[in-house]
Backbone as JSON Lines, residues from 0, in Angstrom:
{"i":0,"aa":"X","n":[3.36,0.71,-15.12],"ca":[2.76,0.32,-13.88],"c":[3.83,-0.15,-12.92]}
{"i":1,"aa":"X","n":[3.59,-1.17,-12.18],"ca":[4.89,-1.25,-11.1],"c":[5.46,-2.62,-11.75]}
{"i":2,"aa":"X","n":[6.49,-2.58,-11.48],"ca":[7.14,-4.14,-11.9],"c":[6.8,-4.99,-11.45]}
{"i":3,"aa":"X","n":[6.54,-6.14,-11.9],"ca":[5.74,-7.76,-11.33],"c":[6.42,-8.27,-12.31]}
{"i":4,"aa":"X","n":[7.12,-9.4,-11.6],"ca":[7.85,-10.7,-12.32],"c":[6.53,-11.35,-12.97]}
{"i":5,"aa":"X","n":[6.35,-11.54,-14.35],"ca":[5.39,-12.6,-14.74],"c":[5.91,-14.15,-15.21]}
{"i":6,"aa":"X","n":[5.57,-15.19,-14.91],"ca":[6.19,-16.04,-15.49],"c":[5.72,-16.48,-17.33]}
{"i":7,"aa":"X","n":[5.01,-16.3,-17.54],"ca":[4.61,-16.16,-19.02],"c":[4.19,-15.23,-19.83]}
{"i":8,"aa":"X","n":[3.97,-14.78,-21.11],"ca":[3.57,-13.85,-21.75],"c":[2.38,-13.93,-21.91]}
{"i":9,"aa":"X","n":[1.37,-15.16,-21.62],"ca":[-0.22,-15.22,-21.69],"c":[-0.52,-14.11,-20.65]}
{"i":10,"aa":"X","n":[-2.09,-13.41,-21.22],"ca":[-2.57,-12.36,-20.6],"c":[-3.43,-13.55,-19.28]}
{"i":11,"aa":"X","n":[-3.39,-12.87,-18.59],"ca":[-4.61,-13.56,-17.0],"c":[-5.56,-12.33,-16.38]}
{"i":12,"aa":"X","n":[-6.28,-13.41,-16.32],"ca":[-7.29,-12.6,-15.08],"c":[-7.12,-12.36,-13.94]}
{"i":13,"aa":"X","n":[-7.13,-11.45,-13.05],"ca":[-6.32,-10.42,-11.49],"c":[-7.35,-10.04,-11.22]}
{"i":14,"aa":"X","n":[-7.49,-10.1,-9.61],"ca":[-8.55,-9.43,-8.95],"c":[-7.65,-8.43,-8.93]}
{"i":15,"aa":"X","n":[-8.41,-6.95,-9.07],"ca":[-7.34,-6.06,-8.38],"c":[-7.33,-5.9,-7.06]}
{"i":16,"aa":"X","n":[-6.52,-5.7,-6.55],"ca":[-6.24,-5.71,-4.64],"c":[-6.9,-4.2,-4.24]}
{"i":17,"aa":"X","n":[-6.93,-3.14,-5.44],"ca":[-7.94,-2.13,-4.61],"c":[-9.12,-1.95,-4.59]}
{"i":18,"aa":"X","n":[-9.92,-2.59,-5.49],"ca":[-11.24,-2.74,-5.76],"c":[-12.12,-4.21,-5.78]}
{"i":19,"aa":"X","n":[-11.33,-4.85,-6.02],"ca":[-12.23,-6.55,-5.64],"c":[-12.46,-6.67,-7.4]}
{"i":20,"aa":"X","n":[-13.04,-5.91,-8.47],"ca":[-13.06,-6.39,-9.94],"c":[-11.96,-7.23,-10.81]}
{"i":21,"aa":"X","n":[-12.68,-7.9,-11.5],"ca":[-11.71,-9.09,-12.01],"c":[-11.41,-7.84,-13.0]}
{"i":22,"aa":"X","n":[-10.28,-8.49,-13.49],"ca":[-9.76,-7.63,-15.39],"c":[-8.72,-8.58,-16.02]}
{"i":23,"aa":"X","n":[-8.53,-8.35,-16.78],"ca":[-7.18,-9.25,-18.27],"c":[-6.05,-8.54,-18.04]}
{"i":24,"aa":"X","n":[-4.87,-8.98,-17.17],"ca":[-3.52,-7.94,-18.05],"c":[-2.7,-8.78,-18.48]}
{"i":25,"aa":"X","n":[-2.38,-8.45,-19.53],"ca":[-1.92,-8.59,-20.46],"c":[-0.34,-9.42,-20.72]}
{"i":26,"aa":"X","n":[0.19,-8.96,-19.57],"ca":[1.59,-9.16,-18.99],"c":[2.31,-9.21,-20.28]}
{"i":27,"aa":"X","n":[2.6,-8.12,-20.87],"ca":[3.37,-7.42,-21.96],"c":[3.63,-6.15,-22.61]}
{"i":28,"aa":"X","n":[4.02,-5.93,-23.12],"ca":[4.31,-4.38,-23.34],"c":[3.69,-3.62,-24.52]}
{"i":29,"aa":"X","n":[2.24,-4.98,-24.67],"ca":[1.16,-4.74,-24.96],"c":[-0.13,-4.7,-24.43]}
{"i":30,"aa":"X","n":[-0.16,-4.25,-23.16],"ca":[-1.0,-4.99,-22.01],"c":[-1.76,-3.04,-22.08]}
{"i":31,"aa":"X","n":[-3.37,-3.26,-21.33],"ca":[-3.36,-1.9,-21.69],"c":[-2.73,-0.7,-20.74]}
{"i":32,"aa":"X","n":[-2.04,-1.4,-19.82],"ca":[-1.59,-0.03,-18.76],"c":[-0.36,0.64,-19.22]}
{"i":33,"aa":"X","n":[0.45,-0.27,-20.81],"ca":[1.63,0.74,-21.06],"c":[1.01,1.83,-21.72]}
{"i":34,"aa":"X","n":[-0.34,2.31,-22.27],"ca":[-0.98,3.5,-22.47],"c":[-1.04,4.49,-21.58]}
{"i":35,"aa":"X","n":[-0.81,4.34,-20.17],"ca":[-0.91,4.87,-19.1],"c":[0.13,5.85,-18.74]}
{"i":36,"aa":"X","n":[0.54,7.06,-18.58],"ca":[1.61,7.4,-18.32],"c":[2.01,7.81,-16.57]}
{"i":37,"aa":"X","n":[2.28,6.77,-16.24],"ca":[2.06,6.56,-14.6],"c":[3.34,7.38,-13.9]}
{"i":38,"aa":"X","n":[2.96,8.31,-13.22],"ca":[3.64,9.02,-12.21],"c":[4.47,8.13,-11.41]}
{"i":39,"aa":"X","n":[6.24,8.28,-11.07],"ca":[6.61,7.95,-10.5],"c":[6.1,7.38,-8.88]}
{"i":40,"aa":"X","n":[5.55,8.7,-8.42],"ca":[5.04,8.57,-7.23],"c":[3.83,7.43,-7.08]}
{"i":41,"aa":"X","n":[2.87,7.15,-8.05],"ca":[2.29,5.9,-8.08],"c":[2.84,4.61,-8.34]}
{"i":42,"aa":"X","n":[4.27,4.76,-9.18],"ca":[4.57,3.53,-9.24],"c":[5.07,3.11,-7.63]}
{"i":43,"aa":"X","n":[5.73,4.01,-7.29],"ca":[6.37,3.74,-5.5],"c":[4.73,3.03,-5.01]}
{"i":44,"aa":"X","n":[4.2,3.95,-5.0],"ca":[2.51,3.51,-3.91],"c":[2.26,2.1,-4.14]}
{"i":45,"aa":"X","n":[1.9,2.15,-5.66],"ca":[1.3,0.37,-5.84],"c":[2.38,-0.48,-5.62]}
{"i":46,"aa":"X","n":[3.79,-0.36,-5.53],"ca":[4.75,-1.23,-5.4],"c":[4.77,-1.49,-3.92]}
{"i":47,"aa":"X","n":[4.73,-0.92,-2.96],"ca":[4.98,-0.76,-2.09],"c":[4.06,-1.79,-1.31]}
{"i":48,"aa":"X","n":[2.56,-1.61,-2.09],"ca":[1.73,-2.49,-1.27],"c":[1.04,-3.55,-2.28]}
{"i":49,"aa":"X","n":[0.91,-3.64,-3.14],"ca":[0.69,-4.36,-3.89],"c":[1.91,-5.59,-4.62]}
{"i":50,"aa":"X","n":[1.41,-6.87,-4.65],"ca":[2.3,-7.56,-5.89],"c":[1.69,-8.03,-7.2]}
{"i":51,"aa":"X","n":[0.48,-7.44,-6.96],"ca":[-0.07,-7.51,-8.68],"c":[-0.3,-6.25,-9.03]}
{"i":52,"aa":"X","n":[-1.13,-6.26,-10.65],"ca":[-2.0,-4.95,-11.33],"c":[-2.7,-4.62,-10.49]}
{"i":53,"aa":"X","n":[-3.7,-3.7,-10.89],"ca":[-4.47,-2.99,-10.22],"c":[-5.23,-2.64,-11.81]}
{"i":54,"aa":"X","n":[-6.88,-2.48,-11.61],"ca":[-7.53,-2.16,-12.66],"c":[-7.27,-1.02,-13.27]}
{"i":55,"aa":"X","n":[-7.8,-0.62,-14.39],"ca":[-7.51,0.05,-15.21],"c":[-8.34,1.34,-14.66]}
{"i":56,"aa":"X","n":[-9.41,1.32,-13.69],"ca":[-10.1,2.56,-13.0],"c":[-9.31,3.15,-11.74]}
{"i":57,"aa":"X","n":[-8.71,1.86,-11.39],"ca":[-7.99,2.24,-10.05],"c":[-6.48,3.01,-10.57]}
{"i":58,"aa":"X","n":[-5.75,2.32,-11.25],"ca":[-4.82,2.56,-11.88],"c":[-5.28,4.64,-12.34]}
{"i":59,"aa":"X","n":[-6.19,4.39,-12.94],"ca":[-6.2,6.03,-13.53],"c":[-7.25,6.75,-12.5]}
{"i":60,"aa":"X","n":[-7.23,6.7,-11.28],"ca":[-7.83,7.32,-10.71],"c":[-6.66,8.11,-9.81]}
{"i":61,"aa":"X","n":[-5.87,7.01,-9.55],"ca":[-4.47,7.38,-8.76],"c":[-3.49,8.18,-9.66]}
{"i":62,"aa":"X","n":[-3.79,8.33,-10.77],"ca":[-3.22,8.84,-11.35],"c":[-3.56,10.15,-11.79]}
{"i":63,"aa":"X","n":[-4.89,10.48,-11.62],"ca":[-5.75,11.7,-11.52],"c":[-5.22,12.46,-10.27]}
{"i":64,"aa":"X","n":[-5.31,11.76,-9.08],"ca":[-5.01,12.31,-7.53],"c":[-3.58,13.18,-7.91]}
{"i":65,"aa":"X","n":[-2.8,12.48,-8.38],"ca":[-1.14,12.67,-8.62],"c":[-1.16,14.47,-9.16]}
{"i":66,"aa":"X","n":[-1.76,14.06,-10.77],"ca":[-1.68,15.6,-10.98],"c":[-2.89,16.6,-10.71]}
{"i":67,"aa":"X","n":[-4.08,16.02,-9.86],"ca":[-4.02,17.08,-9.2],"c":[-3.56,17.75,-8.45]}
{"i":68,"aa":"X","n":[-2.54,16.89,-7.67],"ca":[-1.48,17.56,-6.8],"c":[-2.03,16.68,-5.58]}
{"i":69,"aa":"X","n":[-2.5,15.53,-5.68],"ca":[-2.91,15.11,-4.08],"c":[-1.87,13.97,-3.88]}
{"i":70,"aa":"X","n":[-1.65,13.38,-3.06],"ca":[-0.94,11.92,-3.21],"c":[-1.96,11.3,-2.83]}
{"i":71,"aa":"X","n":[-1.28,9.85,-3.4],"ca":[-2.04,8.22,-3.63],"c":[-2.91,8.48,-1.75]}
């Protein structure tokens, strides 16, 4: 996903900034978005405007767009 400084390894609850739904990440490299195999080009997008996660629908929806060939 995009890099975010976390200050602890406890998982938290995040609104995501594209949808308003709460979710858990994990903030580890057990968290569930390292299952994700995220397109460069999304990591640029959510970095760019985002400084948190993003849900796990939003996250793989943008990631659907990608290889269909659309951008974020």
């Amino acid at each position: 996903m995009t890099t975010i400084e976390h200050n602890s390894g406890a998982p938290r609850t995040v609104t995501c900034p594209m949808c308003g739904h709460s979710f858990t990440c994990g903030l580890s490299s057990t968290c569930w978005c390292v299952t994700r195999k995220v397109p460069a080009e999304v990591k640029e997008y959510l970095a760019e405007r985002y400084t948190t996660c993003v849900c796990i629908e939003c996250l793989d929806k943008l990631i659907e767009k990608v290889g269909a060939g659309e951008s974020c």
